[in-house]
C-alpha positions in Angstrom: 19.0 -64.4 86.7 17.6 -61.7 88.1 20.9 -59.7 87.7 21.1 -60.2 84.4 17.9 -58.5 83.7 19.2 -55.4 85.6 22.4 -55.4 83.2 20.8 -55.3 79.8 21.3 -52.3 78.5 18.2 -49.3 78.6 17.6 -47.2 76.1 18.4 -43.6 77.7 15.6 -41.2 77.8 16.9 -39.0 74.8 16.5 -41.9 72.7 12.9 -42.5 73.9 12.1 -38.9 73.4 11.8 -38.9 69.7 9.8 -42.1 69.6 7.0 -41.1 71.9 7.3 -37.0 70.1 6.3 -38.6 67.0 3.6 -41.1 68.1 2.5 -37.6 69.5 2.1 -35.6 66.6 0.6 -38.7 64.9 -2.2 -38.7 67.0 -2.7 -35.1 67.3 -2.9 -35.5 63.2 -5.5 -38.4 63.8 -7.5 -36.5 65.9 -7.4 -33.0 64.1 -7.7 -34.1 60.4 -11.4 -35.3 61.6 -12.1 -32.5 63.4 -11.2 -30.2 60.4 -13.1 -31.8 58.2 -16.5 -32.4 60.4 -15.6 -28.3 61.3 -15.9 -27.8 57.2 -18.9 -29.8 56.6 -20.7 -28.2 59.6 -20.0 -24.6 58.0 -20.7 -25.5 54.0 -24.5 -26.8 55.6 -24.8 -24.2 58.1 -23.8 -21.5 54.8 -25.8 -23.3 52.2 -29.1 -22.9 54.8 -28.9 -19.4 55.3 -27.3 -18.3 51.5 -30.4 -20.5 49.6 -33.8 -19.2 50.7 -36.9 -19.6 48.8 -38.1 -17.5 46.5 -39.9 -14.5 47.4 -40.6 -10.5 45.9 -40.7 -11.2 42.3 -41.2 -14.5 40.6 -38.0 -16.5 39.1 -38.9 -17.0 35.3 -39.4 -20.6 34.2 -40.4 -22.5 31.3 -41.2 -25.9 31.3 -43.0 -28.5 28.9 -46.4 -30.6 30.0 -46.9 -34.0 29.6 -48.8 -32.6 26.9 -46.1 -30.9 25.2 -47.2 -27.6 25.5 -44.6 -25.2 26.1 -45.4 -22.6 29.1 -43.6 -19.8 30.3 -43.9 -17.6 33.3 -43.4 -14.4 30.7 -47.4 -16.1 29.4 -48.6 -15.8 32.9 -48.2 -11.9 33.5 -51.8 -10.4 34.1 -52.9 -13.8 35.5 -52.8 -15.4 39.3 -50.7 -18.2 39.4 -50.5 -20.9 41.7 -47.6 -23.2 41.2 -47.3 -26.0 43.0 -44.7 -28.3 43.2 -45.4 -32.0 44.0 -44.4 -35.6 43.2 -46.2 -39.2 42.7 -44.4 -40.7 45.6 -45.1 -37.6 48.4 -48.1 -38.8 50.4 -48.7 -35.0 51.8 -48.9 -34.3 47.7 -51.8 -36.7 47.8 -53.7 -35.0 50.7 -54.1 -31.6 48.4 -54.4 -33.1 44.8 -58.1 -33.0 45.3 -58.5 -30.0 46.8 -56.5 -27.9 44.3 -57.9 -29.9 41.6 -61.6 -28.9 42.3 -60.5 -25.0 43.0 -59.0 -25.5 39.8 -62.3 -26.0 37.8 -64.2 -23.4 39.9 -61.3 -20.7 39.1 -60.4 -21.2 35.6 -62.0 -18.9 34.1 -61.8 -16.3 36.9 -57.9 -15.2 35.9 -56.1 -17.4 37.9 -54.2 -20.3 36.7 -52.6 -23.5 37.9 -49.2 -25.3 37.2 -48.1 -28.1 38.5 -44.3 -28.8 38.2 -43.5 -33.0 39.0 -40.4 -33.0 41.0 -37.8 -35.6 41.4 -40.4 -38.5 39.9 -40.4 -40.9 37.2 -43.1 -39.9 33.9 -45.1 -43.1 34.0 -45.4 -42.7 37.9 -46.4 -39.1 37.7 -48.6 -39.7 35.0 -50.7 -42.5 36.9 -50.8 -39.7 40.2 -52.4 -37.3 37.5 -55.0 -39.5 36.5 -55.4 -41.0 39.9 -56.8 -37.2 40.9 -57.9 -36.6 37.4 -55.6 -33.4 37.2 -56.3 -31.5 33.9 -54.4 -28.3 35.0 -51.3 -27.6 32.9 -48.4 -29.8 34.5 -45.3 -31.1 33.7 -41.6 -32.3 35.0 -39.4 -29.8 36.2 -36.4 -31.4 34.2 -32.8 -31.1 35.9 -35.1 -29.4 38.6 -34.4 -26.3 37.3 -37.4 -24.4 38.9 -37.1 -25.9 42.0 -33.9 -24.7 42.4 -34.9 -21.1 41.3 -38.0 -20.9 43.9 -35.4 -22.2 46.9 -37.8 -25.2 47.6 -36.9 -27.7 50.4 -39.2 -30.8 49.5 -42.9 -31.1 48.5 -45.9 -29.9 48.1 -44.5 -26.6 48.1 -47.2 -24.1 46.3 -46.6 -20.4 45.5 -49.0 -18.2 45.1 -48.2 -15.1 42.2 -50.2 -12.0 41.8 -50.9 -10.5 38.5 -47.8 -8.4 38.4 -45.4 -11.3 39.1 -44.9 -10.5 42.4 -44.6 -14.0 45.0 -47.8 -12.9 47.8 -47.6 -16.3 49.4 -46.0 -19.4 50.3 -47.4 -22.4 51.4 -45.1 -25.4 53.0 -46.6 -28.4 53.1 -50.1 -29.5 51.8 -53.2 -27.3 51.5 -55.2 -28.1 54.2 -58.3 -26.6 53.5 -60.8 -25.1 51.0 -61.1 -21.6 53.4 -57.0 -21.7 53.7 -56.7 -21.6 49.4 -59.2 -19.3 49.3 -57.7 -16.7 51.2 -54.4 -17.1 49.1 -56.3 -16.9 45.6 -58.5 -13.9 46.9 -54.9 -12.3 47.1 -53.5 -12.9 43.1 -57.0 -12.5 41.9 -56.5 -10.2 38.6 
């Protein structure tokens, strides 16, 4: 039995060759395709994070609605400070500064400065419950199609800006508004 084994015939190594070529250039497909494509995706992240940068020099233009349905537009706002902050109903950190910027608010209204609020990302009836949660009665309003947002480069929320008089972005603050002394020293820079 044995010997019949050894008589069967082999197929000779040229006729191997093109078997195992092409099972190599399969794999090397299967293992470049994904390393292309991660190679792509780590470059259009690593290029939109340095290309998008938040706003800073002079402020983007905006014009947005309140829940109200007043119209505002930053072109209303020239001679004024501005602090515009951007927050949502659902962003616990916005919650942490609500009151805080609320009660500068009433102190500073009728000092020159002014405060927007722009609802990003939220739902109306759940950003209308925040603002009367706080009992916010500075102008505010969703930034529809996120629009602003995207203009002012912002990452996620609270994100507040701080405009001077002339326009000009004088400070940025990340995050929420820790503290009374902390706003202070950002509206004591836009003061008119």
């Amino acid at each position: 039995m044995a010997e019949l084994t050894d008589l069967q015939p082999q197929p000779a190594a040229a006729e191997r060759a093109p078997v195992s070529r092409a099972m190599r250039i399969w794999q090397a497909v299967f293992i470049i395709v994904p390393l292309l494509f991660v190679g792509l995706l780590a470059f259009r992240l690593w290029d939109t994070n340095t290309t998008e940068h938040r706003a800073s020099g002079l402020a983007p233009e905006f014009t947005f609605t309140t829940f109200d349905g007043e119209t505002i537009s930053s072109a209303d706002l020239l001679g004024k400070g501005v602090v515009l902050n951007f927050w949502a109903s659902w962003c616990d950190p916005c919650r942490e500064e609500a009151t805080l910027l609320e009660m500068t608010w009433r102190r500073e209204k009728d000092n020159g400065i002014i405060f927007i609020g722009l609802d990003y990302l939220d739902q109306e009836p759940a950003a209308l419950a925040y603002l009367a949660e706080f009992d916010v009665t500075y102008p505010n309003g969703p930034d529809l199609q996120s629009r602003a947002a995207r203009r002012y480069g912002i990452k996620g929320v609270p994100e507040t800006f701080f405009i001077a008089p002339t326009g000009e972005i004088v400070g940025t603050v990340i995050g929420p508004i820790v503290s009374q002394r902390q706003l202070d020293e950002y509206l004591d820079r836009i003061r008119p």
